[in-house]
C-alpha positions in Angstrom: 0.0 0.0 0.0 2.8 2.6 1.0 4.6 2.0 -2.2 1.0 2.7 -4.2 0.9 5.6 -1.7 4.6 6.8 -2.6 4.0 6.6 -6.2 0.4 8.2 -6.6 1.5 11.1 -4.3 4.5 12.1 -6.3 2.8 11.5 -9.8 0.5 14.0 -8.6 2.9 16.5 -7.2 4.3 16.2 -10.6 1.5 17.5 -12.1 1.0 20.8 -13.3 -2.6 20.8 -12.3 -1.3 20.4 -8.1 1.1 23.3 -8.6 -2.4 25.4 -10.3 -4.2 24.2 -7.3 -1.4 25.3 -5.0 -1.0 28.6 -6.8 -5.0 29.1 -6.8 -4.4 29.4 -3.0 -1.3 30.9 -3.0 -2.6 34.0 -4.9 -5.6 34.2 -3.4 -4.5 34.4 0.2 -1.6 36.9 -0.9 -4.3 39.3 -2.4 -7.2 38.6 0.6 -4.2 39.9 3.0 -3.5 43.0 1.2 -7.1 43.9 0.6 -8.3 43.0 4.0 -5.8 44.5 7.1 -7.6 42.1 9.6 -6.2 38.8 9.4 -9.2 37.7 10.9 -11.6 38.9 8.4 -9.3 37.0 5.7 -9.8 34.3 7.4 -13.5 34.1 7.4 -13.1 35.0 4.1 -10.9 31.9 3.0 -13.7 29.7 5.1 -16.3 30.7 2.5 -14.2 30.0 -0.8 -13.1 26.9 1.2 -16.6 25.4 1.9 -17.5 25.5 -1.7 -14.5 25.2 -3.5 -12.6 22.1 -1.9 -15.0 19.7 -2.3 -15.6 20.9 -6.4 -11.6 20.4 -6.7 -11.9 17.4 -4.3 -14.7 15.7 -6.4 -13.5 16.6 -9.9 -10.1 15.7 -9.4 -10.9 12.3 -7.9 -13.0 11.6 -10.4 -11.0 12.3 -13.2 -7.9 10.4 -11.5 -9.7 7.2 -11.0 -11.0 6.9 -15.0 -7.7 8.0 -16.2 -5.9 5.7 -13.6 -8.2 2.6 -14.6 -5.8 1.0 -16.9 -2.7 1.3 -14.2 -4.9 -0.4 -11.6 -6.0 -2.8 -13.7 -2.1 -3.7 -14.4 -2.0 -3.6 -10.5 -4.6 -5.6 -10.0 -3.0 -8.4 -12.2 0.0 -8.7 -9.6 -0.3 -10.1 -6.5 -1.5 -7.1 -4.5 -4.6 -7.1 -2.4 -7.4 -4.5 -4.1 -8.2 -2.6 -0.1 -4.2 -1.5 -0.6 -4.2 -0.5 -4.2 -7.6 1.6 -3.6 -6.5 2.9 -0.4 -3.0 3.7 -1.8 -4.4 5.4 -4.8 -6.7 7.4 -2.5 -4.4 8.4 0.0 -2.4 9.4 -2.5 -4.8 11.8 -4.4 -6.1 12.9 -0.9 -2.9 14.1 0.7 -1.5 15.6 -2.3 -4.6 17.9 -2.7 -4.4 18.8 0.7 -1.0 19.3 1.0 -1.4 21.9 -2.3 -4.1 23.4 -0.3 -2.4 23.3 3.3 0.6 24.9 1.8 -0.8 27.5 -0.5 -2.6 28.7 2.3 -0.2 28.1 5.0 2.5 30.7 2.9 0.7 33.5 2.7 -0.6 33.4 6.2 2.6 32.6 7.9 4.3 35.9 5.9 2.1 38.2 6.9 2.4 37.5 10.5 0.1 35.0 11.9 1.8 33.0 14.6 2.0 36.8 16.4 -1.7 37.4 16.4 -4.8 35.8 18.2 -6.2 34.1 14.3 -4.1 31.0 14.7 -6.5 28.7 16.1 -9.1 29.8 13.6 -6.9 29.5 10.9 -6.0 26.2 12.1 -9.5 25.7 12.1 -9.7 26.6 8.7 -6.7 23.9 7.2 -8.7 21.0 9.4 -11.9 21.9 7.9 -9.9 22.3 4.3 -8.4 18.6 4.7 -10.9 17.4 6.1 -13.3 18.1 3.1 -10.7 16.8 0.4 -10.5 13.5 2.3 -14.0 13.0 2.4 -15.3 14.2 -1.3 -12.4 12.4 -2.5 -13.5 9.2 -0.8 -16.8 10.0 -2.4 -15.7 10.3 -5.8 -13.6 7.4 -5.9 -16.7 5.4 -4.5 -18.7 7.0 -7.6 -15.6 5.9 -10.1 -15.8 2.6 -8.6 -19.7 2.3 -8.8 -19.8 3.7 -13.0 -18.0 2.5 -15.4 -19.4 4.8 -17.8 -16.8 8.3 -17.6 -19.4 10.5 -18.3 -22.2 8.8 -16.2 -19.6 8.7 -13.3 -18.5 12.5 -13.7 -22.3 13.6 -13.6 -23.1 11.5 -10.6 -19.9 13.2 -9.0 -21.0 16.7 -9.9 -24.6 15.6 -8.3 -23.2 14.5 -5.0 -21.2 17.7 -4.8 -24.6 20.2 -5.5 -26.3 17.7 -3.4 -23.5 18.3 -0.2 -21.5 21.3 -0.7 -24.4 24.3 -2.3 
């Protein structure tokens, strides 16, 4: 499972679409802190975007790995590997690399402009739990969907349903 683990995660910090995802919240926090001199008010701020836009990125993403994945597991499967580690490898992978792009992209900005001086830093640790928390979970969800549907685009629209269904 760890070696699953190990290779998912880099393959996906290879890929340009976790460095856009880190950069998303990279930029964003850097231009909430200038606009906004309460770090507090940032913060609620970034709990907003977070609530809806994590589990879109979470669900889309997971998605899209599993079907493009399908033919890498399927070589997996062929060895003698137990399926709970390949899928739980795979996942974790996906998982923590999304939420290290996001713990990092917000954890930058934030640390700059000064917030392990002010009274914000259990709120904004509130804000990365809440943040992983939500990736792990709609990715788990749309894994369970890519594993349910064969069908891509029957499995992308169930995924998008789940997330209007949870998130808005």
């Amino acid at each position: 499972m760890f070696k699953i683990l190990k290779y998912s995660f880099y393959d996906l910090m290879r890929s340009r679409w976790s460095y856009i995802y880190f950069a998303f919240y990279f930029l964003l926090g850097i231009v909430l802190l200038f606009l906004n001199n309460d770090l507090s008010k940032a913060i609620i701020t970034m709990m907003n975007v977070i609530i809806v836009l994590v589990p879109l990125i979470g669900t889309i993403f997971g998605v899209m790995y599993y079907y493009n994945s399908k033919e890498f597991t399927e070589l997996l499967l062929a060895q003698p590997l137990k399926r709970r580690s390949i899928f739980l490898g795979q996942y974790l992978g996906v998982s923590c690399s999304l939420a290290m792009s996001l713990v990092l992209g917000l954890g930058i900005p934030f640390a700059m402009y000064g917030l392990f001086q002010s009274s914000s830093i259990w709120n904004f640790s509130m804000l990365l739990i809440t943040g992983t928390f939500l990736t792990f979970i709609f990715t788990a969800l749309a894994f369970n969907v890519g594993l349910a549907n064969d069908n891509k685009i029957k499995g992308f629209g169930y995924a998008i349903l789940i997330w209007l269904f949870m998130a808005v």
